[in-house]
N, C-alpha and C positions, 0 to 999 in steps of 0.2 A: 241748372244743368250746364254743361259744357259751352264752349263760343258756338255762336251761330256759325263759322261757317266750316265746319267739319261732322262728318260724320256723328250720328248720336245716340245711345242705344241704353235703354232702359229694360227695366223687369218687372213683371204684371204682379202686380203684389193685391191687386181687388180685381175679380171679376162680373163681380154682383152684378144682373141685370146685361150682361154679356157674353153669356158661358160660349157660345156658338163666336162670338170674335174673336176675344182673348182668352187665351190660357193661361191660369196662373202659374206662377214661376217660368215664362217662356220669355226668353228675351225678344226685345220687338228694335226698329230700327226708327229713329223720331223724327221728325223731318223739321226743319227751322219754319218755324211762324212766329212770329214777333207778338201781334196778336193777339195772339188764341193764348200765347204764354201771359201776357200783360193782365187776361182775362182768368188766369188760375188753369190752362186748358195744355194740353201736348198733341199734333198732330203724330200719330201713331199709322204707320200701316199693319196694318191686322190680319188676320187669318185671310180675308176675303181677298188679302193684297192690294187693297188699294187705301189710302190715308185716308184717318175721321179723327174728327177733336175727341178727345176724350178726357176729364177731370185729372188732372195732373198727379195727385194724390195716390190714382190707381195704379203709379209706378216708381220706382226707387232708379233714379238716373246710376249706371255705372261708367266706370273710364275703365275703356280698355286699350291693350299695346297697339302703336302704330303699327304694328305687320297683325297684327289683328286685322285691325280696321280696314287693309288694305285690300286681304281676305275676301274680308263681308261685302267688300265694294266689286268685286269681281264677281261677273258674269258667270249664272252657276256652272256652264259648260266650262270654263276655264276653271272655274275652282274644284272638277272633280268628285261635283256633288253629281253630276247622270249615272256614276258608277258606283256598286255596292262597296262598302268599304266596312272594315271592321273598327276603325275610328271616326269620330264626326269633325275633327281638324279643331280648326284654330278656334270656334267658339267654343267647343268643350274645353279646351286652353285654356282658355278667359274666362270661363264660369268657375271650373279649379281653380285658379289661379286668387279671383275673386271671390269666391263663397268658400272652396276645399271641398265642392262637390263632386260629384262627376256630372255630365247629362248628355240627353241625346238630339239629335234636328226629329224637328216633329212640326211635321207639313212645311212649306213653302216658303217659311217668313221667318221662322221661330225658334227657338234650342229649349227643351223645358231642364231644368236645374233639378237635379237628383235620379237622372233615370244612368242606368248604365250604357257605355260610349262603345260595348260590344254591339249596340241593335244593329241591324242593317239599312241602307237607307231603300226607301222605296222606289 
């Protein structure tokens, strides 16, 4: 995956024995463990929002734009996610941009790859 000390964001590509964590095809945000990497492992924060090792395998690392990334790093009230919008911003950006999908924010943490970027946010 990407250098340790920037932002890092992968896509659930297994959920097996998870379903209630991760969602497949949702991109998650990885957090630098040296570690748990060394180990075969990704600390991931998940659905629950808060970071768990998880088997590295059960995710496909992507690179996305620095005005992405800067995005993701903002506070959701400044990035405009409290309000309904009829696009999901710059990770839908990144998911198109990377796969030529569309997708939508789905819960807290996440974007799932293939949904349409009309939904509204909650």
């Amino acid at each position: 995956m990407a250098g340790m000390n920037r932002a890092r964001f992968a896509v659930c590509i297994d959920n097996t024995d998870y379903p209630a964590a991760l969602d497949l095809h949702k991109i998650y945000r990885v957090l630098p463990d040296r570690e748990a990497e060394a180990d075969g492992d990704l600390r991931v924060v998940d659905e629950s929002g808060e970071d768990y090792l998880y088997e590295a395998d059960r995710f496909l690392a992507i690179d996305l734009p620095a005005s992405t990334v800067r995005a993701l790093n903002r506070p959701p009230s400044e990035a405009g996610l409290n309000q309904p919008s009829n696009h999901q911003g710059a990770m839908c950006s990144a998911a198109r941009a990377s796969t030529g999908r569309s997708c939508s924010r789905d819960g807290p943490y996440g974007y799932a790859i293939g949904r349409d970027c009309t939904t509204s946010l909650r």
